[in-house]
C-alpha positions in Angstrom: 38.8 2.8 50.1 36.4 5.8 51.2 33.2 5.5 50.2 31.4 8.4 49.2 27.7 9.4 49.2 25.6 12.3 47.5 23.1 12.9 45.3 23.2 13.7 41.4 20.5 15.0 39.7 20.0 14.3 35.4 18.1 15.4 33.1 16.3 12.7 31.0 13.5 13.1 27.9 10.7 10.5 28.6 7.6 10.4 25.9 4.4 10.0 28.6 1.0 10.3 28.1 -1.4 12.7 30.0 -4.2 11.4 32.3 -6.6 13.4 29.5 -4.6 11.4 26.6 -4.8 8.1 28.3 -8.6 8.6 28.3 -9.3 9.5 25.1 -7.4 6.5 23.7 -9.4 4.5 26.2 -12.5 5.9 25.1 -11.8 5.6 21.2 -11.2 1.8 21.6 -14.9 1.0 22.9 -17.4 -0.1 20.9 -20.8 1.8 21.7 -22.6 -0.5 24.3 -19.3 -0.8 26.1 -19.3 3.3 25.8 -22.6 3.6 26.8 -21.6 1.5 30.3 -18.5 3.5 31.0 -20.6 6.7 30.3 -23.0 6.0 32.9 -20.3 4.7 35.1 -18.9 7.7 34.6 -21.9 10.2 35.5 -22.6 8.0 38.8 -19.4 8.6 40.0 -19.1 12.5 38.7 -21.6 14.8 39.2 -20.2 17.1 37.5 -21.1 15.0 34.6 -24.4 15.0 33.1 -26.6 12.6 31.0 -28.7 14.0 28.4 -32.2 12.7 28.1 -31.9 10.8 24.5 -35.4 10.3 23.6 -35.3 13.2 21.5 -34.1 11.3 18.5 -35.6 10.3 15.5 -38.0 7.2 15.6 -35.7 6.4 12.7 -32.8 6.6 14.6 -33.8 4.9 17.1 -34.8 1.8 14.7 -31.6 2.2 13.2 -29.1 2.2 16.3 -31.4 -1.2 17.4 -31.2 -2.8 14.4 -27.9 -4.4 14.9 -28.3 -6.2 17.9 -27.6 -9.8 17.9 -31.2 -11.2 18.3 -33.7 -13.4 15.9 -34.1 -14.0 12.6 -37.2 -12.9 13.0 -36.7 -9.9 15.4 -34.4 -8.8 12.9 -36.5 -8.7 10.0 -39.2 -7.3 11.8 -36.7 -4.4 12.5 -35.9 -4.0 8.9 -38.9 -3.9 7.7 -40.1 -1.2 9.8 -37.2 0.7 8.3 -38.5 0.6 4.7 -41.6 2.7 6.4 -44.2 0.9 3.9 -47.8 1.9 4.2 -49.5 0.0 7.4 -51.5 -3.3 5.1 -48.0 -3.9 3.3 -46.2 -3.4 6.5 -48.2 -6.2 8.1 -48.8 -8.5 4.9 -44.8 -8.8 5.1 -44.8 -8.9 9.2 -46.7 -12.0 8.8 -44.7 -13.9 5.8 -42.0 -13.5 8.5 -44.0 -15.6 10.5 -44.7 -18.7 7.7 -41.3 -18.7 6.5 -38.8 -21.8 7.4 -36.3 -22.0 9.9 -33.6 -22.2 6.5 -35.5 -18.9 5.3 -37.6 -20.2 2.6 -41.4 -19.5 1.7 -43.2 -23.0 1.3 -47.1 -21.4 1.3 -48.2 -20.2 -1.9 -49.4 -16.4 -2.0 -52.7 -17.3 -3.6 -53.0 -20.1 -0.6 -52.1 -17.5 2.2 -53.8 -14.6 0.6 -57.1 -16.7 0.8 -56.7 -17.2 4.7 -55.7 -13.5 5.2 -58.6 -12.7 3.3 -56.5 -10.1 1.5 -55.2 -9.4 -2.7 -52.2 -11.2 -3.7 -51.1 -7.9 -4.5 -51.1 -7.1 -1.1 -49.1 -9.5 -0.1 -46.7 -10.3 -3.4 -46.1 -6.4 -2.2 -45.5 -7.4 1.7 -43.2 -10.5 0.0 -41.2 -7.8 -2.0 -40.4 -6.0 1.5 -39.5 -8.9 3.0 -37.2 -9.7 0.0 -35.5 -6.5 0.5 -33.9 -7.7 3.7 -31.0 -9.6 4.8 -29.9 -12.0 4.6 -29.8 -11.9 0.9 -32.2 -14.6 -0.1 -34.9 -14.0 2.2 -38.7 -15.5 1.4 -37.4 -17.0 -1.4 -39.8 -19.8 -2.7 -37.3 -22.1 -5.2 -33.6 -22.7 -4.8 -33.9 -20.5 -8.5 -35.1 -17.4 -7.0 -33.2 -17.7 -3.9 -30.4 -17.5 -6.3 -31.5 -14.7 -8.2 -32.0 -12.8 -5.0 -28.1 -13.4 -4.2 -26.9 -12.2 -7.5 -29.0 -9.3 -7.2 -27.7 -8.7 -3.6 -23.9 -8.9 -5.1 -24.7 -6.6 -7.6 -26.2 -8.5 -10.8 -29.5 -6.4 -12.7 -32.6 -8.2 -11.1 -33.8 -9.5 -14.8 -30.1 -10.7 -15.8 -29.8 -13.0 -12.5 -33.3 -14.2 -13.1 -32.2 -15.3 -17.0 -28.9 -16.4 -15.4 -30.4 -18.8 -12.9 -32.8 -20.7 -15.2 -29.4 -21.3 -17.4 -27.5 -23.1 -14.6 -26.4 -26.0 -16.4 -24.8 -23.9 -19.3 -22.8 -22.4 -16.7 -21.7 -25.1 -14.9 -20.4 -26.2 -18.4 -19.0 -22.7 -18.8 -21.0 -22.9 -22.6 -20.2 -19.0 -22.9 -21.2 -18.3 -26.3 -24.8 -20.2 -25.9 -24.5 -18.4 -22.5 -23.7 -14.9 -24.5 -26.2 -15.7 -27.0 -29.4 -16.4 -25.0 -28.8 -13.7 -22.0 -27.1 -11.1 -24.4 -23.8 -10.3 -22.4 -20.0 -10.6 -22.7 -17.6 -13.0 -21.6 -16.4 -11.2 -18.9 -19.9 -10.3 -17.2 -21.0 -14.1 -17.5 -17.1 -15.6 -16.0 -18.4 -12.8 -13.5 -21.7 -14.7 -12.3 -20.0 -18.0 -12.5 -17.7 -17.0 -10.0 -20.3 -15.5 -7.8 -22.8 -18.8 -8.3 -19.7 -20.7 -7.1 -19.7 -18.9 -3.9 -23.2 -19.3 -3.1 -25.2 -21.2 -0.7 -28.7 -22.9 -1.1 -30.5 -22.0 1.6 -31.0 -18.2 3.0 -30.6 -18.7 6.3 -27.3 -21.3 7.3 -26.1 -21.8 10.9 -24.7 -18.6 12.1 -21.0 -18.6 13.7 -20.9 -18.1 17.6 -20.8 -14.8 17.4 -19.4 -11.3 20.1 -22.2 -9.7 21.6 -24.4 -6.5 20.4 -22.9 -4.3 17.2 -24.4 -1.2 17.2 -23.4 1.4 14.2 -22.3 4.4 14.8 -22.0 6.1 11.5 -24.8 6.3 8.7 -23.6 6.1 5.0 -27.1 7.7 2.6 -26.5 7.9 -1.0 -27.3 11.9 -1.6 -29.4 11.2 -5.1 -26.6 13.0 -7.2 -25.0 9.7 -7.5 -22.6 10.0 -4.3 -23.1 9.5 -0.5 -22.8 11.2 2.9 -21.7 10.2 6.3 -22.9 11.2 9.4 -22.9 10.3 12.8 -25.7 8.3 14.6 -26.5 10.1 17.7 -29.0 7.6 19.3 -26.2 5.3 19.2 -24.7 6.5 22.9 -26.4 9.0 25.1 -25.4 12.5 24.9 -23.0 14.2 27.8 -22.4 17.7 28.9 -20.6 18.9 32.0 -21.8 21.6 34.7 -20.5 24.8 34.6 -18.6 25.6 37.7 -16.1 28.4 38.6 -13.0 26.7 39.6 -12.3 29.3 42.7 -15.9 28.5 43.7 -15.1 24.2 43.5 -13.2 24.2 47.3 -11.1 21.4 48.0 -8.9 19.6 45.4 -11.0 16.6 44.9 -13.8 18.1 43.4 -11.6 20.3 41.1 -10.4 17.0 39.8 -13.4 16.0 38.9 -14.1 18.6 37.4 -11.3 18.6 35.4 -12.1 14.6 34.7 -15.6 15.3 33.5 -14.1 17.9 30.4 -10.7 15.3 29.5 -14.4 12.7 29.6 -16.5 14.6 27.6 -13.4 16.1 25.1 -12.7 12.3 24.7 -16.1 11.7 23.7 -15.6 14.5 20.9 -12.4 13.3 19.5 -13.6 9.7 19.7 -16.7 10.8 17.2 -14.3 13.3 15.4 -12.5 10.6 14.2 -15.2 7.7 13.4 -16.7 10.3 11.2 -13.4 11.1 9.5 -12.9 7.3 9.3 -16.2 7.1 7.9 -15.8 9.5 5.2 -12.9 7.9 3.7 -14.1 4.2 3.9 -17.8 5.9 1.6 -14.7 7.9 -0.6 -13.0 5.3 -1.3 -15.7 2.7 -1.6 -18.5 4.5 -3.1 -19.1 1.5 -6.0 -20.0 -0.4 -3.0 -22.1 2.1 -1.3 -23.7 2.8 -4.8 -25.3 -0.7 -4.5 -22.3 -3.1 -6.5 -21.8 -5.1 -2.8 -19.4 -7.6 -5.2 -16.8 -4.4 -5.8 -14.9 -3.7 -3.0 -11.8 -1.1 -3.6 -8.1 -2.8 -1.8 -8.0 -0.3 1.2 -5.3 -1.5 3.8 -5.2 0.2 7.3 -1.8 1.2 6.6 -3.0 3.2 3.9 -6.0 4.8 5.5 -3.7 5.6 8.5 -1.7 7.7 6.2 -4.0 9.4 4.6 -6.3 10.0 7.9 -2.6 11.3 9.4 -3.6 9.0 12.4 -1.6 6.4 13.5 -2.1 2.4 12.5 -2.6 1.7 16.2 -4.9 4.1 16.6 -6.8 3.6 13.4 -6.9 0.0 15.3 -8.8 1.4 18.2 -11.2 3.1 16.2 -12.3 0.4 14.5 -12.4 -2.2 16.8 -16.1 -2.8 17.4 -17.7 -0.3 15.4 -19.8 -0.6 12.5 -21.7 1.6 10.0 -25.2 1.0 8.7 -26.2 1.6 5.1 -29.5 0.9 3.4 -30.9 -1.3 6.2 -27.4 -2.9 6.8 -25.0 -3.4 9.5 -21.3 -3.6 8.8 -18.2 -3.8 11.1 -15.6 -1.1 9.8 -12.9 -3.7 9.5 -15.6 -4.7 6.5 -13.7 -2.2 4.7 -10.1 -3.2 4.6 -7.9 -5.9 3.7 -4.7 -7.1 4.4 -1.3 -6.1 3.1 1.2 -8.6 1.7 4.4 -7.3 0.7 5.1 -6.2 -3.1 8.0 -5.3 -4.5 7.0 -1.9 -4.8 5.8 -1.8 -1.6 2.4 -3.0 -0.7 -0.1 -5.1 -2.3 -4.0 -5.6 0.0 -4.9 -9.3 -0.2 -8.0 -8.3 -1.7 -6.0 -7.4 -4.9 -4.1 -10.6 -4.8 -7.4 -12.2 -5.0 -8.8 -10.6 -7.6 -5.5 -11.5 -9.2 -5.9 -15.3 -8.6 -9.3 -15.1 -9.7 -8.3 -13.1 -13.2 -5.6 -15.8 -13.7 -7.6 -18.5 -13.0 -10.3 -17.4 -15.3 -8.2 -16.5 -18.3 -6.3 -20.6 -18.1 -6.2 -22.9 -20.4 -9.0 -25.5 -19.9 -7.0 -28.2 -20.4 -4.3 -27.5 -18.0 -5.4 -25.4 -15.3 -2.6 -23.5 -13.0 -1.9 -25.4 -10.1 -1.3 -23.1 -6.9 2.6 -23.4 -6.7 2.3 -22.0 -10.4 0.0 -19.2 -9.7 2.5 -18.6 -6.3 5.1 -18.4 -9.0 3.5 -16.2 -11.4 2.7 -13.6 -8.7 6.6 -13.4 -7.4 7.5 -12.5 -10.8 4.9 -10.0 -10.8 6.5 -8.9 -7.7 3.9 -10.3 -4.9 6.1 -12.5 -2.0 3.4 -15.1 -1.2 3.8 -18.6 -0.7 1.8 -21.2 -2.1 -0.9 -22.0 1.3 -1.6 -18.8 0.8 -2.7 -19.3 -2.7 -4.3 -22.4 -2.0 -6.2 -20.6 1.2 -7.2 -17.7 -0.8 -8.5 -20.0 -3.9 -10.9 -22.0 -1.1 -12.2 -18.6 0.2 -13.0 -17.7 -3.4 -14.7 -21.3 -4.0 -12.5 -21.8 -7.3 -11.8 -25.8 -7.1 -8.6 -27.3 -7.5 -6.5 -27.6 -10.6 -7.0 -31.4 -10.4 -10.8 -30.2 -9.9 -11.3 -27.9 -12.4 -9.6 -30.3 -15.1 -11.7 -33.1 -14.3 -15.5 -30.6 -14.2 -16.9 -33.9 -13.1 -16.0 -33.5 -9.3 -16.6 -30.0 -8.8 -15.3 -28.3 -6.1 -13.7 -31.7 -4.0 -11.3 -30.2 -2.4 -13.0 -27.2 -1.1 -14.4 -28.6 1.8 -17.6 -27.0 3.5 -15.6 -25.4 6.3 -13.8 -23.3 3.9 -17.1 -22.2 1.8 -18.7 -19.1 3.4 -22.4 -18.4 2.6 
């Protein structure tokens, strides 16, 4: 048998990605103190690359992009505080209730008691004490488990004067007495189930022990409400330093190296656009599509699935991924992550259904039972498949916890509230 030898050549189609596409991918997946590093990683070993000279920005902004760290309760007051830009005596009256609080966030010293030592008005500091209010965590300086309450409601979206009424009623809710309820606070049905849910999900204390936690979370988008009832998104600059690239004639850069970098330093710095192109386009549709949340109802949160906002971004889902992965936006003195925003999809029969729907589902069906015999979770899994939801019962059951709805045993027998929601399924 001969054996034979040549070469064939073939023609084959093979989807690659470019060194400039590889980098802005790269670069869209850091969050911005991870961008930050790789940007002056970048302009050390390119010096075609040039770091601009940030101090320019706002003092705002600057208060702003700090804000997020992960640092102390107190640190982190301070730093909202100095946000509200209050007038310097309120600004310090409420710098130094920061100081007397406890370590679980409550006020123990009376006003009159503290304003005595300060030698100041207890208008001063009942004003300094509404500053320090203002801030998170929801709860803050309160001086009674009541008005630590009240402060949550508020935070979740409940009128000031309602939640105040509300918490002085907490028995009658408990009991779910909702006509005395209706009666004495002069509201529906539906707005008092409403706070009962949301009393059921809240903690005593302001402050609890905070989850190990990843490192710094800076935001990089601002959501403002615009004062004709709708908001705006912009970037935050003094979230990562700005970059440019020297102008050079490439017959004038010599040997191939340095036209390499050049050419590195404009895929960098068109990576750095793109990357903030599409935060703010991100950005824009999460305050579009949540705007009841951004309007100051924190308990309303619209399903939004990253499927969805893939779609209508015309990105794709794994790149959606990157982008939010370690950002966050701030709005009115708060920090969020992105992936705040959106919720899971479970499949539907129709297609998809977010998990934050299915909740509110649970929570509708659960409210609207018959006292006497409540839905256990295989019947509530039930009822959903024949409204076209494929879920299985744990999920039910895990979703019920995470809403702090008691079992069907539970809620029959109102005696043992709550039993079989154990304190490592409550969140705060």
């Amino acid at each position: 048998m001969a054996v034979r030898t040549g070469i064939t050549l073939t023609q084959k189609q093979r989807l690659g990605l470019g060194p400039a596409m590889r980098q802005a991918l790269s670069v869209l997946a850091l969050p911005a103190v991870e961008l930050a590093e790789t940007i002056a990683r970048e302009a050390a070993d390119n010096p075609f690359l040039v770091v601009e000279d940030s101090g320019g920005g706002s003092a705002f902004d600057y208060a702003l992009a700090t804000s997020a760290a992960q640092e102390g309760l107190g640190d982190s007051l301070a730093r909202q505080i100095g946000l509200q830009r209050l007038d310097p005596v309120t600004e310090a009256a409420a710098l130094y209730l920061v100081g007397e609080l406890r370590e679980d966030g409550y006020l123990d010293t009376p006003l009159g008691e503290l304003a005595e030592l300060m030698k100041l008005p207890v208008a001063v500091l009942q004003g300094g004490l509404e500053a320090l209010q203002r801030c998170d965590p929801a709860g803050i300086g309160a001086r009674s488990l009541a008005e630590c309450l009240e402060l949550k409601l508020a935070d979740a979206g409940i009128d000031r004067g309602l939640a105040r009424s509300a918490t002085l009623r907490l028995d009658d809710f408990a009991q779910e007495r909702w006509a005395r309820l209706s009666r004495s606070l002069g509201q529906p049905e539906t707005v008092l189930r409403r706070i009962a849910r949301l009393l059921r999900g809240l903690t005593a204390k302001p402050v609890m022990p905070a989850p190990e936690t990843a490192g710094v979370r800076i935001p990089e988008l601002v959501v403002e409400r615009d004062g004709r009832g709708g908001v705006t998104v912009r970037l935050l600059a003094s979230a990562w330093p700005q970059v440019s690239r020297l102008p050079a004639d490439r017959p004038t850069l010599g040997g191939s190296e340095l036209r390499a970098l050049h050419d590195r330093a404009g895929w960098f710095i068109s990576a750095l656009s793109a990357r903030a192109e599409t935060l703010l386009r991100i950005g824009t549709h999460i305050a579009a599509t949540q705007q009841a949340f951004f309007a100051g109802d924190h308990a309303t949160l619209r399903p939004l699935t990253r499927t969805e906002a893939a779609a209508a971004l015309g990105v794709h889902p794994s790149t959606l991924g990157r982008a939010l992965s370690g950002k966050a936006l701030i709005a009115e003195a708060r920090v969020y992550p992105l992936s705040h925003f959106f919720s899971q999809a479970l499949p539907a029969g129709d297609g998809a259904i977010s998990a934050f729907d299915v909740q509110r589902r649970i929570g509708q069906m659960v409210a609207e039972e018959n006292p006497a015999a409540p839905l256990a979770d295989d019947t509530i899994a039930a009822q959903l498949k024949k409204e076209g939801v494929d879920i299985a019962r744990r999920t039910v059951t895990k979703y019920r916890k995470c809403m702090r709805i008691p079992s069907s045993y539970a809620r029959r027998d109102r005696k043992a509230p709550g039993r079989d929601c154990p304190d490592g399924a409550r969140g705060s």
